[in-house]
C-alpha positions as YAML, in Angstrom:
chain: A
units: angstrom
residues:
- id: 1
  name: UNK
  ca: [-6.97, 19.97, -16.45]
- id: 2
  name: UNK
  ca: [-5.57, 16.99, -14.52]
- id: 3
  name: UNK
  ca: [-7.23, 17.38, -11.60]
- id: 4
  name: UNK
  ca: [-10.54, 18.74, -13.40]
- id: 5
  name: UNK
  ca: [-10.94, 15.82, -14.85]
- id: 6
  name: UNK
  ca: [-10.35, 13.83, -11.57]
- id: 7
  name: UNK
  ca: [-12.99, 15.34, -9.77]
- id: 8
  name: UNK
  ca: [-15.28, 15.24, -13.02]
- id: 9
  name: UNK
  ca: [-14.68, 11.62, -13.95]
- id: 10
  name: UNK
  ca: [-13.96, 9.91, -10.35]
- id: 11
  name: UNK
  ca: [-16.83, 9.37, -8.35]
- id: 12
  name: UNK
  ca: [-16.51, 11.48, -5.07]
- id: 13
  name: UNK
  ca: [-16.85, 8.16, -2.76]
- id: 14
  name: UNK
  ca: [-13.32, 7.36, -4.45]
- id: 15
  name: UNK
  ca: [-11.91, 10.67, -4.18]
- id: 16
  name: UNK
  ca: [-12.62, 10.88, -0.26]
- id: 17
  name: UNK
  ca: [-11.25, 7.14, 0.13]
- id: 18
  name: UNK
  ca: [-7.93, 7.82, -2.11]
- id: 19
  name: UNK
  ca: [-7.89, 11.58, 0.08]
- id: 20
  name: UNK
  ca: [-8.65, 9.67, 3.31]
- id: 21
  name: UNK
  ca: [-5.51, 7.22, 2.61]
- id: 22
  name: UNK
  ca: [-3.02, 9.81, 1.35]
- id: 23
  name: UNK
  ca: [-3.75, 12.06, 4.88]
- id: 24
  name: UNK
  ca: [-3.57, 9.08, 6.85]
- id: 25
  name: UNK
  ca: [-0.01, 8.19, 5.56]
- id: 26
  name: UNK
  ca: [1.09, 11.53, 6.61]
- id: 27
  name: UNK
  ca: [-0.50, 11.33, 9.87]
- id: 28
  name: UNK
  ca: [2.96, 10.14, 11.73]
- id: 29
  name: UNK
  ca: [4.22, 13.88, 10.24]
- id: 30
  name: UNK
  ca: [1.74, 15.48, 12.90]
- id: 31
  name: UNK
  ca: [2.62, 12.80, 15.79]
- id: 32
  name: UNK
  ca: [6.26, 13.76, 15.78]
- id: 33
  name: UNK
  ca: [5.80, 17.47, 15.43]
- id: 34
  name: UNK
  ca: [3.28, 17.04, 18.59]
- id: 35
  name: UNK
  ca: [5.46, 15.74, 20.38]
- id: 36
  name: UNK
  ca: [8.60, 17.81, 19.04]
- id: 37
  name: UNK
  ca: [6.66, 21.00, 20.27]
- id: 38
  name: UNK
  ca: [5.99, 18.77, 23.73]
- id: 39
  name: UNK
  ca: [1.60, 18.91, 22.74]
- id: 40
  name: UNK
  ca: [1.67, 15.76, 24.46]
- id: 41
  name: UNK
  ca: [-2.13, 15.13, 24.63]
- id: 42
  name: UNK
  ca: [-2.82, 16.18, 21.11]
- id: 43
  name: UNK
  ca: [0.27, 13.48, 20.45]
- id: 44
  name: UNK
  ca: [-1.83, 10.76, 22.28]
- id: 45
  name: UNK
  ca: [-4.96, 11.64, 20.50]
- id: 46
  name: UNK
  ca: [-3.13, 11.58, 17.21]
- id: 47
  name: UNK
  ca: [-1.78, 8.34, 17.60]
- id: 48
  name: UNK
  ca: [-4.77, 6.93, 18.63]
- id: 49
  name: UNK
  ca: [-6.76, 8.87, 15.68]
- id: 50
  name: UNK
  ca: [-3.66, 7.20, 13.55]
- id: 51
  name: UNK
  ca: [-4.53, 3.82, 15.13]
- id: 52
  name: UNK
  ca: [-8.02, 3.73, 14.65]
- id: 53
  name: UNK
  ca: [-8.37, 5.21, 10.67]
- id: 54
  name: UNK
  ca: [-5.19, 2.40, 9.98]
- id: 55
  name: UNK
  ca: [-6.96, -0.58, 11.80]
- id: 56
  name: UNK
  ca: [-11.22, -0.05, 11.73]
- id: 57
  name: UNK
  ca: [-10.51, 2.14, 8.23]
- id: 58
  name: UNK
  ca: [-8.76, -0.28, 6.36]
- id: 59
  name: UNK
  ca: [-5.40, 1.60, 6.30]
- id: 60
  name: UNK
  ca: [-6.90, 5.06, 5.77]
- id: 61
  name: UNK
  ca: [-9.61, 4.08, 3.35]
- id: 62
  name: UNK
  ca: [-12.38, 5.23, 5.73]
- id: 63
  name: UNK
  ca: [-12.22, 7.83, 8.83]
- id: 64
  name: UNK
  ca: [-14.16, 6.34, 11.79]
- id: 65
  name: UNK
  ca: [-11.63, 8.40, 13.71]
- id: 66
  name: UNK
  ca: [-14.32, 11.27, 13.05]
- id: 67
  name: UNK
  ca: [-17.32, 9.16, 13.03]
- id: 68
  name: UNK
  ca: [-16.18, 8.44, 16.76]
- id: 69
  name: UNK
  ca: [-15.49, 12.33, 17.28]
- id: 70
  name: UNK
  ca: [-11.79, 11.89, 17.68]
- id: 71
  name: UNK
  ca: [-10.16, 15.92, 16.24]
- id: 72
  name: UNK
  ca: [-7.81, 15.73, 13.49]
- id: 73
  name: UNK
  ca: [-4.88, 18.00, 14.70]
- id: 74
  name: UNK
  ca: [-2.68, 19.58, 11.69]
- id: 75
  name: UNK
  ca: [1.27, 20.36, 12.92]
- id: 76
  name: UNK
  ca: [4.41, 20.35, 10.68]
- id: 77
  name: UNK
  ca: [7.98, 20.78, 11.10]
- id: 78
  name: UNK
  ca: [7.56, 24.48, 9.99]
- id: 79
  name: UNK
  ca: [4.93, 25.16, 12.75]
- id: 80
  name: UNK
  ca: [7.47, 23.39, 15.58]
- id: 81
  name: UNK
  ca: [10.02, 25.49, 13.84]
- id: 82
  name: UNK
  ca: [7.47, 28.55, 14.63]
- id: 83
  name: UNK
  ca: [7.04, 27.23, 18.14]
- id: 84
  name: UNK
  ca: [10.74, 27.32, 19.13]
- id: 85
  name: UNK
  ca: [11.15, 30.88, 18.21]
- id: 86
  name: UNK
  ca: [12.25, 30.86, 14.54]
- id: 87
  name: UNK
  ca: [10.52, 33.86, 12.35]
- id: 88
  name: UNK
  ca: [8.46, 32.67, 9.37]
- id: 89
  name: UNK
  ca: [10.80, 35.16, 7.08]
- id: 90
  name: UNK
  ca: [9.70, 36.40, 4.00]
- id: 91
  name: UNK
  ca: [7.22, 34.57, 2.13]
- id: 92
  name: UNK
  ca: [8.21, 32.66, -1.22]
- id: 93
  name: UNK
  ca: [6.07, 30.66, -4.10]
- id: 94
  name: UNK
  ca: [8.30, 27.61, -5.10]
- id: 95
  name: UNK
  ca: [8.23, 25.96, -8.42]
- id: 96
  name: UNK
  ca: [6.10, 22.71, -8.24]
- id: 97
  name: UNK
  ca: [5.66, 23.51, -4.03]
- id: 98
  name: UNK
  ca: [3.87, 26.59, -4.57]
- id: 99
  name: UNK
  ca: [3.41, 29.26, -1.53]
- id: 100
  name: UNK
  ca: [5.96, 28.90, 1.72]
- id: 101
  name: UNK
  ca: [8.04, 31.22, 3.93]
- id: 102
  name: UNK
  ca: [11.73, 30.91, 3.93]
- id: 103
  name: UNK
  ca: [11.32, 28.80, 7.50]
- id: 104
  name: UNK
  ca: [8.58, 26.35, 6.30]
- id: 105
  name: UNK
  ca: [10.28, 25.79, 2.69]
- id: 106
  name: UNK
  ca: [13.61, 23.74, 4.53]
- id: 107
  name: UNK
  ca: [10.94, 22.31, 7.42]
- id: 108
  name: UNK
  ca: [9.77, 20.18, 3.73]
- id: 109
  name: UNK
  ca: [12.42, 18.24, 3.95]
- id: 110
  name: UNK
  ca: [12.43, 17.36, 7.59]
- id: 111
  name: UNK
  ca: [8.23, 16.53, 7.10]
- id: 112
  name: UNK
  ca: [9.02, 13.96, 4.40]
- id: 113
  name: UNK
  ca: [11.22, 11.75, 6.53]
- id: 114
  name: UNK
  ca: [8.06, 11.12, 8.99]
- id: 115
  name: UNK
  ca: [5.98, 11.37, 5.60]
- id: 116
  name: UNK
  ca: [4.58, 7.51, 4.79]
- id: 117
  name: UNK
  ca: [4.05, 8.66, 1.29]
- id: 118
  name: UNK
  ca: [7.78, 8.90, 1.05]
- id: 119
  name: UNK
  ca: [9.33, 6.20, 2.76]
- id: 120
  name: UNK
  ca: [7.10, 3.37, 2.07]
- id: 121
  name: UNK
  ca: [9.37, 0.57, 0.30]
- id: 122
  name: UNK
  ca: [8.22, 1.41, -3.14]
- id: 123
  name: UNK
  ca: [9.36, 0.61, -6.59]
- id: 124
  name: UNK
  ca: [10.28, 3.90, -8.58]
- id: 125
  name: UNK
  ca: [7.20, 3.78, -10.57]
- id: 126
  name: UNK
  ca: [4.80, 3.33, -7.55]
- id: 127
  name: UNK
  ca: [6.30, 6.09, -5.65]
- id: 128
  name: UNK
  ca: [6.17, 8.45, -8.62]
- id: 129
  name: UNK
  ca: [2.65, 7.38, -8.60]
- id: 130
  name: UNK
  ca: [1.86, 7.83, -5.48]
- id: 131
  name: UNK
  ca: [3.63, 11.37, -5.78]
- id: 132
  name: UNK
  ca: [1.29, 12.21, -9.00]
- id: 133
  name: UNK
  ca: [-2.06, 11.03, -6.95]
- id: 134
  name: UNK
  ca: [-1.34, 13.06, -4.20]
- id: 135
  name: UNK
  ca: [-0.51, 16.10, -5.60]
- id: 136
  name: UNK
  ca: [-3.18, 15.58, -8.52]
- id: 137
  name: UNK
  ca: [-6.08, 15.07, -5.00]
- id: 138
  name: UNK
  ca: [-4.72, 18.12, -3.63]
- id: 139
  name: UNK
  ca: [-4.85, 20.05, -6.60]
- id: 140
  name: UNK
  ca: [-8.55, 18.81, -6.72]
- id: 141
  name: UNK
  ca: [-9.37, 19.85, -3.68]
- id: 142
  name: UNK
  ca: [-8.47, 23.39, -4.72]
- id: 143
  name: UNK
  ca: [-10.44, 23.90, -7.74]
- id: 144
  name: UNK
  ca: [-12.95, 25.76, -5.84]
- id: 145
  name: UNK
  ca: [-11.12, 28.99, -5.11]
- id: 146
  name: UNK
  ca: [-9.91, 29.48, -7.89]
- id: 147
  name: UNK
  ca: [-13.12, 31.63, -9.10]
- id: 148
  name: UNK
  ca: [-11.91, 34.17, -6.33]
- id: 149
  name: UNK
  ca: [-8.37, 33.88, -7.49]
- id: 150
  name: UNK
  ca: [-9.13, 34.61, -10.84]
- id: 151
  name: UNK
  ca: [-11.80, 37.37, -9.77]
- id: 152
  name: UNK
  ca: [-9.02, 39.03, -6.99]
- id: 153
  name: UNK
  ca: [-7.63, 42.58, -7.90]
- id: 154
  name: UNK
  ca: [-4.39, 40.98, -7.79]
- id: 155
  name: UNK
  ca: [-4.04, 37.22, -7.57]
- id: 156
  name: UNK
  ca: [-0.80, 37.12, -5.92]
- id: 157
  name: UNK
  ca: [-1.31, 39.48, -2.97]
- id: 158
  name: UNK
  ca: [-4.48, 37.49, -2.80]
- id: 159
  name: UNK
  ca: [-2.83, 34.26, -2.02]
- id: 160
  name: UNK
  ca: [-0.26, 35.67, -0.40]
- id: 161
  name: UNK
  ca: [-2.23, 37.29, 2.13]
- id: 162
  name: UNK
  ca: [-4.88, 34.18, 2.24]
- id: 163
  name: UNK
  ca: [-1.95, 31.48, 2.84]
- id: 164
  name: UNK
  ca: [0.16, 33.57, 5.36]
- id: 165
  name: UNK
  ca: [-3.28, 34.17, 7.24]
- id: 166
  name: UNK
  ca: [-4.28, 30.51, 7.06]
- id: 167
  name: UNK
  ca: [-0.46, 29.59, 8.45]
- id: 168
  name: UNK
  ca: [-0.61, 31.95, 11.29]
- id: 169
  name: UNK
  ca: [-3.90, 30.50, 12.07]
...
């Protein structure tokens, strides 16, 4: 209802500013796994992608990275983890984290220490914030499948099979 009411109420040029923001906080997440899995020209387009959208997009707000054709690459500890040989393991749905595999559930932790949505110098209140927005936008952003949840033979196997295809992708 949270996030219905977010996408009903907020006016969409907010959402994709509040959206842009929150990814480009996390962008230094991707720049470290580049480099941890040695993707050393993605790593160099990501930081100046990073650059750009933090400096010209008023620190996130807007994305002339992708105005200026610049690809937004998408790696996480769990996918370096995947690139160094470690099996995904059996795939688990975690309370309040939702779908994962028993090698991208730990990787979590690791992301969050690269994660600027974590270790800005916050107050308690502003970083539960913070937390609430971004899982509230993501949550948002997901309201549109859920007709074909809902309308799937079986909902789990559906999202099972849908998020270990979209992770091996």
């Amino acid at each position: 209802p949270v996030a219905t009411g977010y996408r009903n109420h907020v006016p969409r040029v907010i959402r994709t500013g509040i959206g842009n923001v929150l990814s480009n906080l996390a962008f230094p997440t991707t720049i470290v796994n580049d480099l941890l899995q040695f993707k050393i020209k993605n790593a160099a387009i990501d930081i100046g992608r990073f650059a750009i959208n933090t400096t010209l997009g008023i620190g996130g707000l807007l994305d002339p990275a992708s105005h200026f054709g610049i690809r937004r690459n998408d790696e996480d500890f769990g996918q370096t983890l995947g690139r160094w040989g470690v099996p995904a393991g059996p795939y688990l749905v975690l309370p309040l984290i939702g779908p994962s595999t028993l090698r991208d559930a730990p990787a979590l932790l690791v992301d969050s220490q690269t994660d600027l949505r974590v270790q800005l110098d916050l107050e308690t209140e502003e970083k539960a914030a913070l937390a609430v927005l971004t899982v509230v936008d993501a949550r948002a952003g997901l309201l549109s499948v859920d007709q074909s949840i809902e309308s799937a033979y079986d909902p789990y196997a559906f999202v099972r099979n849908a998020w270990l295809q979209r992770r091996e992708y």
